[in-house]
C-alpha positions as CSV (number, residue, x, y, z in Angstrom):
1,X,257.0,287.2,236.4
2,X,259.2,288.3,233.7
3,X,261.7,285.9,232.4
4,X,264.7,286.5,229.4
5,X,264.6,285.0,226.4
6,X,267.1,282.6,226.5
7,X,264.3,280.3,228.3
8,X,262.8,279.0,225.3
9,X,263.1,276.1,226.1
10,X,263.2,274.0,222.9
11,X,261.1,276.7,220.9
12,X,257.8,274.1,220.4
13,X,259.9,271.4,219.4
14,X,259.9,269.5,222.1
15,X,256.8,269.4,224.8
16,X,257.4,273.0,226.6
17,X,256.6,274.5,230.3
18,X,256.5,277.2,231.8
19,X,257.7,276.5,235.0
20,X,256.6,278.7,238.6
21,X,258.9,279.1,241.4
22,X,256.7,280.0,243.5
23,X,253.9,277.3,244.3
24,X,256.3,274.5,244.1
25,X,256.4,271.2,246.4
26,X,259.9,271.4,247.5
27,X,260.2,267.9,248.3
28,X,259.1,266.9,245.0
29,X,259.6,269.0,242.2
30,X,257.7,266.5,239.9
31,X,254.7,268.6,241.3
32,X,255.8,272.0,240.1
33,X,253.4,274.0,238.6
34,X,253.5,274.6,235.1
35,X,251.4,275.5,232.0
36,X,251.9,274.7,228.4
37,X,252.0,278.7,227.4
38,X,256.3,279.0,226.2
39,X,258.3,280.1,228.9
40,X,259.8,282.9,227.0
41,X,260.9,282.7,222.8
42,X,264.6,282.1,222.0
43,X,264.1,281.9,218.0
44,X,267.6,280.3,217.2
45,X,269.5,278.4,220.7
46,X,266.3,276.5,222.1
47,X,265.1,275.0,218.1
48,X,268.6,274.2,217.3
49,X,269.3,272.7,220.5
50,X,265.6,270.8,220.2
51,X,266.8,269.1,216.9
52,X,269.7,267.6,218.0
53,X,267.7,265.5,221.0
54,X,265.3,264.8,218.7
55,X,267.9,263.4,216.1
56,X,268.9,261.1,218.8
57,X,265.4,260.2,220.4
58,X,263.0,261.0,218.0
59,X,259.3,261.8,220.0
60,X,257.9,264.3,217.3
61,X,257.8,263.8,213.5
62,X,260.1,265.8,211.1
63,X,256.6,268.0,210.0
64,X,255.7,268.7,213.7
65,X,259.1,270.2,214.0
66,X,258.8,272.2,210.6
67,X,255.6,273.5,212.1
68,X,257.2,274.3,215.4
69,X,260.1,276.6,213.4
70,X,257.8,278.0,211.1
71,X,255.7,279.3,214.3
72,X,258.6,280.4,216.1
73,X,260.1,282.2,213.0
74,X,256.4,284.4,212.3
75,X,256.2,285.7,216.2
76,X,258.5,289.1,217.1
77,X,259.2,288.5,220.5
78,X,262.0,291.3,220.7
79,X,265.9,290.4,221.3
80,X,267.1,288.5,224.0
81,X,268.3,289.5,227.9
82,X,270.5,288.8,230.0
83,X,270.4,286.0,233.1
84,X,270.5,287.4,236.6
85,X,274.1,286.3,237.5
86,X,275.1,284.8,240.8
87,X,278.6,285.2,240.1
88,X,281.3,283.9,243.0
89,X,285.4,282.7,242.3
90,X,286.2,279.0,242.5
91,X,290.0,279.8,243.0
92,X,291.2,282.0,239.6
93,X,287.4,280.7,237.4
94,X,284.7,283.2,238.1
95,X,281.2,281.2,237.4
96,X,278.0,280.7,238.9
97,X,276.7,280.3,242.5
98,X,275.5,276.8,241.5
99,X,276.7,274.3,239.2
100,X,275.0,271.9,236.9
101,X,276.1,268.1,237.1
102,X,274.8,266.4,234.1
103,X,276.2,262.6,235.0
104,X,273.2,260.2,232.8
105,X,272.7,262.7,230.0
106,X,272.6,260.9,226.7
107,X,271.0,264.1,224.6
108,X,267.2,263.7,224.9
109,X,264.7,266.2,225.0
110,X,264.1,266.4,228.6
111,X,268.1,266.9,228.6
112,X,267.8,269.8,226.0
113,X,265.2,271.2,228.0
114,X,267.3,271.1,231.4
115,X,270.3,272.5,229.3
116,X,268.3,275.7,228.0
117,X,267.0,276.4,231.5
118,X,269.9,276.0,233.3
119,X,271.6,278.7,230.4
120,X,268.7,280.9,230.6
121,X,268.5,280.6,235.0
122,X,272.3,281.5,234.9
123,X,274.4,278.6,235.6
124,X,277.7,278.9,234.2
125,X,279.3,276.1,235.9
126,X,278.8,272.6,234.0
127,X,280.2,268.9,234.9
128,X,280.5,266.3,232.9
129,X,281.3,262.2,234.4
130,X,281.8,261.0,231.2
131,X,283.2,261.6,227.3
132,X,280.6,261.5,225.8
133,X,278.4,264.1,228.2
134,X,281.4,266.2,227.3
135,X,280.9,265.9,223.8
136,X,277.2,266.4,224.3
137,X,278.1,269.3,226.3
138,X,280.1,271.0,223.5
139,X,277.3,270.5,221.2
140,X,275.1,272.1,222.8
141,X,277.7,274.9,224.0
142,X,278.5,275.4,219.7
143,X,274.4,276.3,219.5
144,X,274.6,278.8,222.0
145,X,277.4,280.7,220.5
146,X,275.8,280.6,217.4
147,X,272.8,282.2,219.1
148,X,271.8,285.9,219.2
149,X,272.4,286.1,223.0
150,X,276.1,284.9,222.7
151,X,276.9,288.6,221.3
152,X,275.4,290.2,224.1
153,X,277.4,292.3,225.7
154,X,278.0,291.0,229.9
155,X,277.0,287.5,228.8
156,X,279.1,284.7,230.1
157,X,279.4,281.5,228.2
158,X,279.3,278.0,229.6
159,X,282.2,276.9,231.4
160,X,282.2,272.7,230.5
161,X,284.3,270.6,233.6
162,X,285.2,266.9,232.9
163,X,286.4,264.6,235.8
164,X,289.4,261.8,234.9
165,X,290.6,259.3,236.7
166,X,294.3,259.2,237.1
167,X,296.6,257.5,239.4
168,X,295.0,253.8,238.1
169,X,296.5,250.2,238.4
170,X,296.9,250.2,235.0
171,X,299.7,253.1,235.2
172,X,298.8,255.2,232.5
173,X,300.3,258.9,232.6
174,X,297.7,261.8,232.4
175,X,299.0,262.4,228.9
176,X,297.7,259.5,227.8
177,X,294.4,259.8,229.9
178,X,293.7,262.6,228.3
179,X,294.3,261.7,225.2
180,X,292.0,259.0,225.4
181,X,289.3,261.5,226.8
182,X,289.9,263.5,223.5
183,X,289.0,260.2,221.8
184,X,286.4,259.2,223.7
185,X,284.6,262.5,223.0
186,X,285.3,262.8,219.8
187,X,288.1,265.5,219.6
188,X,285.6,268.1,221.9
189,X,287.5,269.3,225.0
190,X,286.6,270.5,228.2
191,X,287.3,273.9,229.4
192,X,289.0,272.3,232.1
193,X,289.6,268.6,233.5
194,X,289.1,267.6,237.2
195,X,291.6,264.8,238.0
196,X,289.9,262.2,241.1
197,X,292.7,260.1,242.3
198,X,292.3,256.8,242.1
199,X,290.5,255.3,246.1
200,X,292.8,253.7,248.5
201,X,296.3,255.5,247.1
202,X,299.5,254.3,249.3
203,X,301.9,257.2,249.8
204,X,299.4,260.1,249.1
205,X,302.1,262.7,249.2
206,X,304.5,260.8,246.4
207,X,300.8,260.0,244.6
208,X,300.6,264.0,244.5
209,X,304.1,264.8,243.4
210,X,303.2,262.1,240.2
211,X,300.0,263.6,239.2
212,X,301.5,267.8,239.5
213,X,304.9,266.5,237.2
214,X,302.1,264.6,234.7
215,X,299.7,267.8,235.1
216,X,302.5,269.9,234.3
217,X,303.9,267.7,231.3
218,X,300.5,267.9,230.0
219,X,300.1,271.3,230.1
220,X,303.2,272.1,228.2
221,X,302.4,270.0,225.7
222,X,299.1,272.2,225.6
223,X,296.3,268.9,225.8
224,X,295.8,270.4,229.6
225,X,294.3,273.8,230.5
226,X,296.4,276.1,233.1
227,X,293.3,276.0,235.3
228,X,292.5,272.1,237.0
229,X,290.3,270.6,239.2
230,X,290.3,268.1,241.8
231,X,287.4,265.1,243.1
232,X,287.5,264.3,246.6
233,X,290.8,265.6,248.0
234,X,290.9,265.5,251.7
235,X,293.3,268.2,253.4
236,X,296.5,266.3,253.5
237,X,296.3,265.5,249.6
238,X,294.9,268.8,248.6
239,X,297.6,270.3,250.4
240,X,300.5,268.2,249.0
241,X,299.3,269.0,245.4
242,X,299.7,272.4,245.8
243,X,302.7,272.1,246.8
244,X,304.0,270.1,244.3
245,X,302.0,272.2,241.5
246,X,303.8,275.6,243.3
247,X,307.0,275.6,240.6
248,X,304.3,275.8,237.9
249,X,302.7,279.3,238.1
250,X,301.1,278.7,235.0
251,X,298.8,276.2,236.7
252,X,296.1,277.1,239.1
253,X,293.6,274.8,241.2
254,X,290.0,276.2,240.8
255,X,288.0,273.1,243.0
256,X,288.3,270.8,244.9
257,X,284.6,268.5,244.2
258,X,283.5,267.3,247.9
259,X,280.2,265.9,249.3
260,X,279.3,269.0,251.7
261,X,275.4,269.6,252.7
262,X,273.1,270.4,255.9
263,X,273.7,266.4,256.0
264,X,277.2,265.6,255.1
265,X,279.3,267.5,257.2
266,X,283.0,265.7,257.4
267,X,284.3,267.9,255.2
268,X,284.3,270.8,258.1
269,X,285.1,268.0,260.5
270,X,288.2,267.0,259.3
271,X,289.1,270.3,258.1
272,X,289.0,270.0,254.5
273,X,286.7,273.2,254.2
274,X,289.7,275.0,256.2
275,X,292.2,273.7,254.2
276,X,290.7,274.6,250.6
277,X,290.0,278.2,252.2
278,X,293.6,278.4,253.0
279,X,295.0,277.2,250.1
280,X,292.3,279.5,248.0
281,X,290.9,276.5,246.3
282,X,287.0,276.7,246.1
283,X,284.8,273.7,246.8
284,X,282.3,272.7,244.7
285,X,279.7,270.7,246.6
286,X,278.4,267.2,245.6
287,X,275.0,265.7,247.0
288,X,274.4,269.1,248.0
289,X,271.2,267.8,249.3
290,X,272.0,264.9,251.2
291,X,272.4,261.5,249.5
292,X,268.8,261.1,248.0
293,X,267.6,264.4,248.9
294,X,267.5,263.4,252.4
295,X,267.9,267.2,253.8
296,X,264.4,267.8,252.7
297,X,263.1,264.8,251.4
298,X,260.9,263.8,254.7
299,X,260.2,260.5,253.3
300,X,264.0,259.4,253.2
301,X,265.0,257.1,256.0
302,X,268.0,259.4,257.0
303,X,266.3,262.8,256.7
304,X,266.4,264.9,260.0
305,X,262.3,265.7,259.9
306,X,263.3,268.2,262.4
307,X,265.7,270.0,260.1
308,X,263.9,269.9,257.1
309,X,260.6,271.9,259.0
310,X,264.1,273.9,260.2
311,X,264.6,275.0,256.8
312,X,260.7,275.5,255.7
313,X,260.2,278.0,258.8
314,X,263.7,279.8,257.7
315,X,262.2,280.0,254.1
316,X,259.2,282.0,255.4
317,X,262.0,284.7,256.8
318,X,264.2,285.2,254.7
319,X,262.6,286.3,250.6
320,X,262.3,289.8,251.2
321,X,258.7,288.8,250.8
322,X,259.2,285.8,248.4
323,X,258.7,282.6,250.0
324,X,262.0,280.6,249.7
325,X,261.5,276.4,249.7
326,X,263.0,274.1,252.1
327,X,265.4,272.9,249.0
328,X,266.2,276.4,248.1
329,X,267.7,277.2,251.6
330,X,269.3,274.2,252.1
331,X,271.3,274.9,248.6
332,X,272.4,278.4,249.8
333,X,273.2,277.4,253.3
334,X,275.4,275.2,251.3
335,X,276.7,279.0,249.3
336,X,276.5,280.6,252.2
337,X,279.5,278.5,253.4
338,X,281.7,279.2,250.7
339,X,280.9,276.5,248.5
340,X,279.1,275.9,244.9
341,X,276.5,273.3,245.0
342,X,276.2,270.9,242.7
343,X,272.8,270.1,241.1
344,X,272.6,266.8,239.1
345,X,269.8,266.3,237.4
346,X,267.9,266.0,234.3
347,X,264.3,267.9,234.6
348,X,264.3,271.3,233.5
349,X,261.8,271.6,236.9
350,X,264.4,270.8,239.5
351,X,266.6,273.1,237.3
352,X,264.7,276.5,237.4
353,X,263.7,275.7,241.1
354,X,267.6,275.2,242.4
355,X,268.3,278.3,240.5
356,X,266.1,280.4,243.2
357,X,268.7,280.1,245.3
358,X,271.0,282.3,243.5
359,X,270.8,286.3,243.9
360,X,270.4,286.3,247.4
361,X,272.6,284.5,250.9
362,X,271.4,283.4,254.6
363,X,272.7,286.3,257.0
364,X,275.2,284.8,259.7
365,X,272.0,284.7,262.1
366,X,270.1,282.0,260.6
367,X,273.4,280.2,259.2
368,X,274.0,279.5,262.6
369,X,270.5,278.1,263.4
370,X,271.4,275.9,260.6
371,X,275.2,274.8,261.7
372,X,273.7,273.9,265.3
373,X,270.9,271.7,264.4
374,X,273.4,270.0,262.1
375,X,275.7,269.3,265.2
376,X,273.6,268.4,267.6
377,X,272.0,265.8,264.5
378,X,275.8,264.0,264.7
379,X,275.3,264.0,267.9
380,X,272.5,262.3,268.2
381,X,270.3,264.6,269.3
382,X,267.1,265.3,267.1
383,X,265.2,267.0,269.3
384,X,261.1,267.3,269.2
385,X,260.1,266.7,265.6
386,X,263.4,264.8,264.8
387,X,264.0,262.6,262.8
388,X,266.5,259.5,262.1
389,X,269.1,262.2,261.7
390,X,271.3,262.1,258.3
391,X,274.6,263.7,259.3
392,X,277.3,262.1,258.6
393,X,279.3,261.0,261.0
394,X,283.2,262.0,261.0
């Protein structure tokens, strides 16, 4: 299997795989097979990217990692491709078909690793929870475009997200939120922000109308983008936003950040998919997996057993001759509704996996297999093979 360049992943100076997507446990990537021969050779992105985890967590000594540049240096591996881009629109952002949630990350090597491989698989999309994962995050984004393969022609750069709290007790305008995210990170910014309301919000609709005239103050003042994000918007709220934001032009709503999965379902129950299609907000999907991986975990308590032997038998139909895992499906029956899942994680494993289910889609045929197992799952019926049953109840 040939794979670009950009998946050197740390160029020796970190412990390296080479990771198969085929012969992978789906229900526990930990067992993925790999090898100890480099994935591919990335001579500058990977061994920059490897010494700044290793400045923070230091597993290898300063001569290992000398040794480890002055191999990569001697070998002619030939200049760098492309990814294979799943590219789909979240509202006005074009990015990837699956996004990369990187909520824990403190810059160690296994996070360097999942970083290059998520680059090198084609994710665009990245979220950040926190400041400092932001300025992480822009770290490693200033090694790339100092890289060979940000010239390329076609090549899309990382697109960093950051979700903010706003509409607090504490009464502080989204100026000032902001500005103390700037701090907090150290003076990097996010390509965009993604503003989560604050949870049990009286008056939603005057909430709204606060948050688009501080959104909108903001952005004149130029320490907001003109394209925004939302967390956990239900139709109502998502709805009175736009309205609100719909005397600033200059201001568009890419995503609105939901749980949605084979297992989570609410969000087409109480018609938040429908409104966000309406609106033409995208949805970015959170948990796209189920809490705990329960869609395809068969160990979890609240998986569907049923569903999750559902989604193997789909796998064996659907490659075009390459077997597709139970998780990969379940992720693009997630893209096949419209939306981008969400992968949080930290091992470069889980990473390369997830990004199998980009470059191809469910036909309407087995999406519909899918859509009435999940039903009849909130209903209570699991059927033979069943399981507890993990769908959420409206």
């Amino acid at each position: 299997m040939h794979h670009s360049p950009m998946a050197q992943a740390l160029a020796r100076c970190s412990p390296l795989v080479a990771i198969s997507p085929t012969g992978c446990n789906p229900s526990a990537l930990v067992d993925c097979k790999v090898s100890s021969t480099p994935l591919v050779r990335f001579r500058r992105f990977g061994r920059r990217v490897a010494a700044a985890a290793t400045s923070r967590r230091t597993k290898m000594t300063a001569s290992a990692t000398e040794e480890g540049d002055s191999a990569t240096e001697k070998d002619d591996y030939g200049p760098p491709e492309l990814p294979d881009y799943d590219v789909v629109m979240l509202g006005p952002l074009e990015t990837s078909a699956i996004a990369l949630g990187v909520s824990g990350w403190d810059g160690n090597s296994d996070d360097a690793n999942a970083y290059v491989l998520a680059v090198d698989r084609g994710y665009v999309l990245i979220g950040a929870q926190s400041p400092s994962e932001v300025r992480l995050l822009k770290e490693y984004q200033g090694f790339w475009k100092g890289s060979e393969a940000a010239g390329m022609p076609g090549v899309r750069a990382p697109v960093v997200y950051a979700t903010v709290a706003v509409g607090g007790a504490d009464g502080a305008s989204v100026l000032d939120t902001l500005r103390a995210h700037s701090i907090g990170a150290g003076g990097a910014e996010p390509d965009l922000f993604c503003f989560k309301m604050a949870p049990n919000v009286t008056d939603p609709a005057r909430k709204q109308k606060a948050l688009a005239e501080g959104i909108k103050a903001a952005w004149e003042l130029g320490a907001c983008p003109g394209t925004i994000a939302v967390d956990g918007y239900d139709a109502e709220a998502l709805e009175a936003l736009v309205t609100a934001l719909c005397d600033a032009p200059g201001i568009k709503i890419a995503f609105n950040r939901i749980p949605f999965s084979l297992a989570e379902q609410r969000a087409v129950q109480n018609g938040t998919l429908a409104a966000c299609k309406r609106l033409g907000v995208g949805v970015v999907a959170v948990d796209p997996l189920g809490k705990g991986r329960c869609v395809v975990d068969e160990a979890h308590p609240a998986c569907d057993r049923g569903a999750a032997k559902l989604l193997a038998f789909i796998g064996t139909m659907v490659g075009g001759g390459v077997q597709r895992s139970p998780l990969q499906v379940a992720l693009n029956y997630v893209m096949s509704k419209g939306a981008v899942p969400e992968l949080t994680t930290r091992s470069g494993a889980a990473v390369w996996e997830c990004g199998g289910a980009m470059l191809w889609r469910l036909d309407d045929n087995a999406v519909s297999i899918l859509d009435e197992r999940a039903a009849a799952t909130s209903a209570g019926d699991t059927g033979p093979g069943g399981g507890t049953g993990g769908v959420a109840m409206a």
